[in-house]
N, C-alpha and C positions, 0 to 999 in steps of 0.2 A: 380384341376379338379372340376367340377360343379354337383353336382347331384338332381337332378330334378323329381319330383311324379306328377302326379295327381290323385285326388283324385274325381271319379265321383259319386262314389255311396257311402252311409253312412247310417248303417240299426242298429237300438238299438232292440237288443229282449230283451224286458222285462222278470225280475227275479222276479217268486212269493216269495223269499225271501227278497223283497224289501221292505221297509218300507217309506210309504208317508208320506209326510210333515203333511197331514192333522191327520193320524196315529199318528206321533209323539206329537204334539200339544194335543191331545183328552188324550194321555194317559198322560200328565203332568198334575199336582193337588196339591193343595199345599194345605199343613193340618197345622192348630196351634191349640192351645189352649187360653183362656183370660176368666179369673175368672171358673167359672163353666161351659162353656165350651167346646165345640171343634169344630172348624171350616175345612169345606171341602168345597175349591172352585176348581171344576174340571168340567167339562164337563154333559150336563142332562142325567139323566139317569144311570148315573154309579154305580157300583154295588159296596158297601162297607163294613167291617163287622171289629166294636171296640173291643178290645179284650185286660183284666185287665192283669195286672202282674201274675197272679195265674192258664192263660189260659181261663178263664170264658169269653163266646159272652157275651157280654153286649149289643148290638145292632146290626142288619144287615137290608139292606135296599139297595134303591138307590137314587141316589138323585134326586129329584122333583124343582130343580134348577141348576143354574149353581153356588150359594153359600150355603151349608148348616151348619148350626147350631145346634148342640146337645146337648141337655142338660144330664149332670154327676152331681149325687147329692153327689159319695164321690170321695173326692180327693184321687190323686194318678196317676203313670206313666200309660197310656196306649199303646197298639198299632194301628192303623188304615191301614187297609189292604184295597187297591185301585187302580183299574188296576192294578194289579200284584203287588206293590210295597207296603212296609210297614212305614208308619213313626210314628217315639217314640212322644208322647205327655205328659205334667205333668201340670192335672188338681188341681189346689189349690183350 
């Protein structure tokens, strides 16, 4: 047997739980470190806040590019919290 549809009508409703391409892009950032120290390249404007191994803000801010540079006068592991995410950094 043969079975056969058609398909006339095709309605997408949009889910505010959805997450756009352009959403996902904006929150990606990518943080390193090199000598003294710490690089954030993520999208303008974004809101970040460095924070030592001991709990201590060392800086909060956002960034004023789409690459920033911060200077750490003492070495050591930090963390950088950005868009939601955190990532480990070890300033020498």
């Amino acid at each position: 047997y043969v079975v056969s549809e058609t398909v006339t009508e095709f309605v997408i409703n949009p889910d505010e739980t959805q997450t756009s391409i352009a959403e996902v892009l904006e929150s990606e950032a990518k943080v390193w470190a090199y000598g003294q120290s710490i690089y954030i390249e993520s999208s303008f404007g974004a809101k970040y806040r460095i924070v030592d191994m001991n709990g201590h803000t060392i800086a909060v801010s956002t960034t004023h590019s789409t690459r920033e540079e911060i200077q750490i006068t003492i070495a050591g592991i930090y963390l950088v919290q950005i868009n939601n995410k955190s990532y480990k950094v070890f300033v020498k």
